[in-house]
C-alpha positions in Angstrom: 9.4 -14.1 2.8 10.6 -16.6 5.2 8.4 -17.2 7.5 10.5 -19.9 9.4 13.9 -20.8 9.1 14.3 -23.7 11.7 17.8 -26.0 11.5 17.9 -29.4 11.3 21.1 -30.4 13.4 20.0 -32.6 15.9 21.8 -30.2 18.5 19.6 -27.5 17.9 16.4 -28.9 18.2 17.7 -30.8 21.4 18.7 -27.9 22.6 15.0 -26.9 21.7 13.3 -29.6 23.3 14.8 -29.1 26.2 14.2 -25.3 26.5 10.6 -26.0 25.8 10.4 -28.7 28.7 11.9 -26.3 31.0 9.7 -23.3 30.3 6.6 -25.6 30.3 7.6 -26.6 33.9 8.7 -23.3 35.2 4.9 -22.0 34.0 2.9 -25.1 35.8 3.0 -27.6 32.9 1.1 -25.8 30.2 -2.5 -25.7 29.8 -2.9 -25.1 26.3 -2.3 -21.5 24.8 1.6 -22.0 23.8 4.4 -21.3 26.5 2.7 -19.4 28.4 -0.7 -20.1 28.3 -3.9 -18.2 26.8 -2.8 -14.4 25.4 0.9 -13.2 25.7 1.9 -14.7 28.6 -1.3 -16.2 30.3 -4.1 -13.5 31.0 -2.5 -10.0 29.2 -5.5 -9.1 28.0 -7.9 -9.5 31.1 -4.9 -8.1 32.8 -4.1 -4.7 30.8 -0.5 -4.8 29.5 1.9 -7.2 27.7 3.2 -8.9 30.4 0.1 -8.7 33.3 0.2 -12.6 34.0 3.8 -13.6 33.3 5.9 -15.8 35.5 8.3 -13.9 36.5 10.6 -16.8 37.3 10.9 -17.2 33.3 12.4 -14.1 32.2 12.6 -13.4 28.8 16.5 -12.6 29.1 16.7 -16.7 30.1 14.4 -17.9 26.9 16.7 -19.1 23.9 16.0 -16.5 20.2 14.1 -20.4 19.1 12.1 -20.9 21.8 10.9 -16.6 21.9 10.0 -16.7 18.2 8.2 -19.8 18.3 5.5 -18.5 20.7 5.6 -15.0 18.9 4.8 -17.7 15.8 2.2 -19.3 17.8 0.9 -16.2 18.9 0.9 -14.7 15.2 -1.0 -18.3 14.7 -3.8 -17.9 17.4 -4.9 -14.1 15.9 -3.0 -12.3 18.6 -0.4 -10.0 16.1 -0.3 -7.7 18.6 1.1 -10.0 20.9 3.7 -11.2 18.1 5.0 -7.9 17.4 5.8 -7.9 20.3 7.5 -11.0 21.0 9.4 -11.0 17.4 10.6 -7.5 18.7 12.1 -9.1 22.1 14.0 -11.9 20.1 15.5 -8.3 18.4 16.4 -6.7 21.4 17.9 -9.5 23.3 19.9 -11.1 20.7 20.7 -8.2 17.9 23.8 -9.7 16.8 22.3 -13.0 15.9 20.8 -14.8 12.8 17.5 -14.1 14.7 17.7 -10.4 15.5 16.1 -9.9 11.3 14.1 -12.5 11.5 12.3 -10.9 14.3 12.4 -7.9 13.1 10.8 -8.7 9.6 8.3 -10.8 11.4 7.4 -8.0 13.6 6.7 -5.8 10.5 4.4 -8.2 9.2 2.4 -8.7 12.7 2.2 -4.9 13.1 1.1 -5.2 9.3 -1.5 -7.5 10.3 -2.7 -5.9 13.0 -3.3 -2.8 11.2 -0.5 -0.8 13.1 0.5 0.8 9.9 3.1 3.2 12.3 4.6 0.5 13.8 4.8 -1.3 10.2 6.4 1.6 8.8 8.5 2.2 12.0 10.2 -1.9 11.8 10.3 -1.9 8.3 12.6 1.2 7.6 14.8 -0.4 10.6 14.9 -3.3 8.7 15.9 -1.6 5.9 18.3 0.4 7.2 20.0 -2.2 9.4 19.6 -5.2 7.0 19.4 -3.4 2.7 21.3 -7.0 1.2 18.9 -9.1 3.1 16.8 -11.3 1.2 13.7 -10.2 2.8 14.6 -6.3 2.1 12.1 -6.5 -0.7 9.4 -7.9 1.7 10.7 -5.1 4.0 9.6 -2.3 1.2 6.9 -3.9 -0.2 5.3 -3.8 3.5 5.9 -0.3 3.9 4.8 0.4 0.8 1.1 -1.3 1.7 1.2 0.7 5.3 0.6 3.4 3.3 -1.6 2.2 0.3 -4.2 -0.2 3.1 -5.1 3.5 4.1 -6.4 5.1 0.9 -9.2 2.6 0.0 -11.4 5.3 0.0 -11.2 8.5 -2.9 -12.0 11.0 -0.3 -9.0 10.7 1.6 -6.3 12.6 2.5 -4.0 12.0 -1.1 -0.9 12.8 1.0 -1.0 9.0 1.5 -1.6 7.9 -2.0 1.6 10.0 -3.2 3.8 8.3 -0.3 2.5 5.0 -1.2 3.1 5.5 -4.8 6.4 6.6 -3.8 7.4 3.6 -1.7 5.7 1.4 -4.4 8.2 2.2 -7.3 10.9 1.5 -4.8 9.9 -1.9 -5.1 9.5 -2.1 -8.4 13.3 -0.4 -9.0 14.6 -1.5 -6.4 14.2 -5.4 -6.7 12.4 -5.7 -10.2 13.0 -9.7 -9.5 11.6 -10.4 -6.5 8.0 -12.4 -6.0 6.4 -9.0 -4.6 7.2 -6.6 -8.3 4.1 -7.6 -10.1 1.8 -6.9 -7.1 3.4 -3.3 -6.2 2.8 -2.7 -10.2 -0.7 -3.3 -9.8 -1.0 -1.8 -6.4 1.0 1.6 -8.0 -1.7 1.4 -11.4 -4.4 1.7 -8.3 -3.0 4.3 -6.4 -2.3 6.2 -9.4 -6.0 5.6 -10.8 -6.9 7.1 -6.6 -5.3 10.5 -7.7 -6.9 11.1 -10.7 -10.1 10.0 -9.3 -9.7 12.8 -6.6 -8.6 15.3 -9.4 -11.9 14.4 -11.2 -14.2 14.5 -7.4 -13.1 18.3 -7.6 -13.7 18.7 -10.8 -16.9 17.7 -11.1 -18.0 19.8 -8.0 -16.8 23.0 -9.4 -18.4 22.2 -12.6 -22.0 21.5 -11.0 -21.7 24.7 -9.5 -20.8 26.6 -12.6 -17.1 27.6 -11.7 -16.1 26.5 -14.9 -12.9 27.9 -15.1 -11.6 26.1 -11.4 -13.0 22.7 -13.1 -11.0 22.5 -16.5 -8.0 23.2 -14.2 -9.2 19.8 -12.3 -9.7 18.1 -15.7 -6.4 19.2 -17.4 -4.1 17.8 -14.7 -6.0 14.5 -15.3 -5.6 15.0 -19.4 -1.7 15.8 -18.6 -0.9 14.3 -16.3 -3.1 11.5 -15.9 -4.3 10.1 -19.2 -3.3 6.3 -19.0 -5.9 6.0 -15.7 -9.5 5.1 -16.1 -10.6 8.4 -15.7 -9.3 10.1 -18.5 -12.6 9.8 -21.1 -14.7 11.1 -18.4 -11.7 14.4 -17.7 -12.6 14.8 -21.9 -16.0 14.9 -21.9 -16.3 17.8 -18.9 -13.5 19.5 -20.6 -16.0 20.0 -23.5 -18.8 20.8 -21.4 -16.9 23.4 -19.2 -15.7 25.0 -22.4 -18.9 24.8 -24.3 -20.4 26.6 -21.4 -17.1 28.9 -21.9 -18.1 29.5 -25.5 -14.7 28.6 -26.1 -15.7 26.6 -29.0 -12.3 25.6 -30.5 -11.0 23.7 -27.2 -14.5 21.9 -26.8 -13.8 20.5 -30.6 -10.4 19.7 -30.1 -11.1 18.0 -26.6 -13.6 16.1 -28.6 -11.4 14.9 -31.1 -9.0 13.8 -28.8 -11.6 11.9 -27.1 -12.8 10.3 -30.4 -9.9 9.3 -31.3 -8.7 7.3 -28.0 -12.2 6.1 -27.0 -14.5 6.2 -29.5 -16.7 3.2 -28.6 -17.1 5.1 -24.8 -20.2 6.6 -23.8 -18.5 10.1 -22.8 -17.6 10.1 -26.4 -21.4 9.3 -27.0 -22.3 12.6 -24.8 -19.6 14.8 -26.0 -20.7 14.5 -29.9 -24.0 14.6 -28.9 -23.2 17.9 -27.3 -21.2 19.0 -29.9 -23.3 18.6 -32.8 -26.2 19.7 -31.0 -24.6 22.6 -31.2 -23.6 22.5 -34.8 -19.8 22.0 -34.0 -18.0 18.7 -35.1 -14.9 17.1 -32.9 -12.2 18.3 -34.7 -8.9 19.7 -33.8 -8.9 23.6 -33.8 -7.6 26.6 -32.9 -4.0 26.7 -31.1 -4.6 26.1 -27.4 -3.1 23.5 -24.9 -5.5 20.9 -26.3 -4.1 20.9 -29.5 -0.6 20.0 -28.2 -2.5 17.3 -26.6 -3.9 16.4 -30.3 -0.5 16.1 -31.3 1.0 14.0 -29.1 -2.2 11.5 -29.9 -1.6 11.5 -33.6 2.1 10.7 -33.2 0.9 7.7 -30.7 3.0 9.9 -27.5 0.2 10.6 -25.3 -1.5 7.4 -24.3 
């Protein structure tokens, strides 16, 4: 991502300096705090609202795109985002035919990122998209949209509507721009998320099984199986399977789960429990019977399933 994209022509950073001068000396010669002092324009936050404190004899409209994004930089700097966004935004607004009009807006995506506004994130970064889809930031555009969604679903217990839209936005990036600096992390990020569902698949699961609904849990455990079976969770989904259908007395899909599970993980400790369970009731993990599970069986022998 570019963060900055300053010119060297001696014009423009004349042209700079003496923007800089003037707004210095229309706000009472500075103070520290950028252009215009401490907060977004000197006192916003004591004040309530963006611009409580500005000098109103420095309009925005009057500021050069430079000058605007460097204090939105300075305040990205000082740990005022908020304040950024909406700075980076103004450069947007007043000058949307210009060079600076994407810079701000990918630079307001990441201080809304930053700030947690994962709306607003989602809100820039689709404008972005839509306005700017051969830029070279477009895969920065994505990939933050994409992490609006998956900084949300740290936690197994939350609504999964998230997970599947960050998974979705996630393999955008990765088809999308398979070259670009930000494909390995939404690979790993997508890997997570994916792991997420199955670990909510296997929170239900569980419940139902603790409380004897046996048939409502294998449902929980087959999705993970099926659909599911390259996440961590998938020698745990095996071993319930053969408890839920040992509790069944469906002996043949309790063997053939255990075989499958054998033969994938052997040196796990759910493989451990389910032979021990097994055995202990004179049954070895073996393939048997024609059910779902042996399809499953199958695909493992012919190396298709994992």
């Amino acid at each position: 991502m570019r963060l900055t994209k300053g010119k060297s022509k001696a014009g423009t950073k004349a042209a700079l300096a003496v923007s800089l001068s003037l707004v210095l000396a229309g706000c009472g010669g500075g103070g520290g705090g950028g252009l215009f002092g401490g907060g977004l324009f000197g006192g916003a936050r004591e004040g309530g609202g963006f611009f409580t404190g500005r000098d109103r004899q420095v309009p925005l409209e009057d500021l050069a795109p430079e000058v605007i994004y460097q204090q939105a930089e300075f305040e990205l700097e000082s740990g005022r985002p908020d304040d950024a966004a909406a700075l980076f935004i103004e450069v947007e607004r007043l000058y949307p035919y210009s060079e600076w009009a994407s810079r701000g807006l990918i630079m307001a995506t990441f201080a809304y990122h930053q700030d947690g506004d994962y709306d607003a994130t989602r809100v820039t970064a689709q404008r972005f998209l839509d306005f700017y889809p051969g830029d070279e930031d477009a895969a920065y555009a994505q990939y933050l949209l994409a992490l609006s969604y998956y900084d949300q679903i740290d936690q197994v217990g939350r609504d999964q509507g998230l997970t599947f839209q960050a998974l979705q936005a996630l393999r955008l990036v990765i088809e999308r721009y398979p070259d670009s600096e930000y494909t390995q992390s939404a690979i790993l990020r997508f890997e997570l998320a994916f792991d997420h569902l199955a670990g909510k698949e296997m929170e239900i699961g569980r419940y139902y099984l603790r409380r004897g609904h046996y048939t409502a849990a294998i449902n929980r455990f087959r999705v993970v199986v099926e659909e599911f079976q390259t996440t961590t969770h998938t020698p745990e989904a095996l071993l319930r399977l053969v408890e839920a259908y040992l509790s069944l007395g469906l002996t043949d899909e309790a063997q053939t789960a255990g075989a499958i599970l054998g033969y994938n993980f052997q040196s796990s400790p759910f493989y451990d429990d389910a032979f021990n369970q097994l055995t202990g009731q004179n049954l070895a993990p073996e393939a048997a019977g024609e059910n779902w599970l042996r399809e499953v069986w199958q695909q493992t022998v012919r190396g298709e399933w994992l």
